[in-house]
N, C-alpha and C positions, 0 to 999 in steps of 0.2 A: 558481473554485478557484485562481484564480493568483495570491491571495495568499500559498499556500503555499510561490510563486516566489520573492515578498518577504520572507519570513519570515528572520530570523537564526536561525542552529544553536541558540542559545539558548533562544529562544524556542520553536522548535516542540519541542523537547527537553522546555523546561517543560510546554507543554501534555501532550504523552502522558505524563510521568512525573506531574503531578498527577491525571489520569484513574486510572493505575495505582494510586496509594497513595489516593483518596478509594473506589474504587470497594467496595473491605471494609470500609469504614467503613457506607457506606451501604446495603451488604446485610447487614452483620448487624444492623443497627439496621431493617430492612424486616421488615415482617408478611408478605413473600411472596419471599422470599430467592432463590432459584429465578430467579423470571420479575425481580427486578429484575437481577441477576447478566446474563441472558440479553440487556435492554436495554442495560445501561451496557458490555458487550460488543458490543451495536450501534454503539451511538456512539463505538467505540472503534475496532471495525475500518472504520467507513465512515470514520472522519477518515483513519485510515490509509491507504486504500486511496483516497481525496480528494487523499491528498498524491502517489500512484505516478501518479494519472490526470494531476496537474498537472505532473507531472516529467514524463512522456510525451508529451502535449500540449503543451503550454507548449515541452518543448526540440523537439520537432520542427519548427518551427517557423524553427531555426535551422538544419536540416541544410539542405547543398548537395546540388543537384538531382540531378548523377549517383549520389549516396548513398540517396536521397529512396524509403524503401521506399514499399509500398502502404500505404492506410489501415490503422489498427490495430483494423480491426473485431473482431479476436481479443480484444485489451487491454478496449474496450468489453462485450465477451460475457461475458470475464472477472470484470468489476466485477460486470456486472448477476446475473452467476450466485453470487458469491459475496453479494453482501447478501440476496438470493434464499433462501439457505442459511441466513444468521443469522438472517433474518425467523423462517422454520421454526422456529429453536429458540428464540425468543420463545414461538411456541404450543406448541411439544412440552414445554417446560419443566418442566410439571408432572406427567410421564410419564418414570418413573426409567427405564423398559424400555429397552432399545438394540437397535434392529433390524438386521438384516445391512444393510435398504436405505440406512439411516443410516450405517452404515459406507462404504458405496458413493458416498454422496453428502459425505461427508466429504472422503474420498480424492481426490474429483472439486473437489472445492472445493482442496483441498493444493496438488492439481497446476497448477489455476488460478490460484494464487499464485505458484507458482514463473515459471508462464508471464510474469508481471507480472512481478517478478522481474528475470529475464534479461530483457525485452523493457526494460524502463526503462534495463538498467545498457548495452545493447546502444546506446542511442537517447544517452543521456548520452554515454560514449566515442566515437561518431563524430560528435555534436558538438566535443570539446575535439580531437579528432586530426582533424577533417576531411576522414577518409578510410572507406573500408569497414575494420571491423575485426572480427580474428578470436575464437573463443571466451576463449582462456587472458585477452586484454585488457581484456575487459568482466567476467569473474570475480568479482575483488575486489571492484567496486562490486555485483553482484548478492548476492554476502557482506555485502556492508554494508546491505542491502535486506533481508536474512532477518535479521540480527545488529542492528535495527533503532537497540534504544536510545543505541545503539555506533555506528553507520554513522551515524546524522544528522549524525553532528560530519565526516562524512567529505562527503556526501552533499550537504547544502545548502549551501555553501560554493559546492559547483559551479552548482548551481541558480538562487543568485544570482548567477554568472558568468554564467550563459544569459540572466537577466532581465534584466540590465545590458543585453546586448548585445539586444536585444528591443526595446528604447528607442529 
């Protein structure tokens, strides 16, 4: 995934927003609208969430040691729980019902993102200031991680500052 290190703003901008604008295209022209909607939303959030793992991984790589948290086993749990959660609605897809437990396991997946989220914008900022740093610092870049198609122009810019320096 540490291409999405190298990627220019441009470019990964391109790919989510051509996903975005083909993806209604090609469900309503499917015979099973539904479950294809539930797929192209797979490969939609796993790129997504392909690019937070690379910005996590990838910059930690550059923090200095007294900075150097523990493994991001959380950030891992995080991923695997939430494609976990989209596989699901690949198969529920064709089931309009809406369970309480689905609500439950929605909310859990929300909150899994946000953890992503702040842990990326957290892991970025004590890269560029090379210090520990505190909540309000790291904010903005985790705004730009939920405000996504907006924050990439903010977001990789730094990302290939860390790959640079990875070199």
């Amino acid at each position: 995934m540490i291409f999405f290190l190298k990627m220019k703003s441009w470019q990964l901008f391109s790919l989510f927003m051509i996903l975005l604008v083909v993806t209604p295209e090609i469900v309503a022209s499917s015979d099973f609208p539904e479950k294809s909607f539930a797929i192209l939303n797979f490969i939609f959030v796993s790129l997504y969430l392909g690019w937070i793992w690379a910005a996590i991984h990838g910059a930690r790589k550059q923090l200095p040691e007294e900075i150097m948290r523990s493994s991001p086993l959380g950030v891992d749990i995080s991923i695997i729980y939430i494609i976990c959660y989209m596989i699901s609605l690949i198969f529920m897809s064709e089931d309009a019902s809406v369970s309480s437990w689905l609500i439950l396991l929605h909310l859990l997946a929300v909150g899994f993102l946000f953890y992503l989220f702040f842990y990326a914008a957290k892991t970025i900022t004590q890269i560029n200031l090379s210090e520990e740093v505190s909540f309000g610092e790291y904010l903005p870049i985790a705004f730009a991680f939920w405000f996504f198609p907006i924050g990439v122009w903010f977001i990789q810019p730094k990302l290939n500052r860390i790959y640079i320096g990875m070199k």
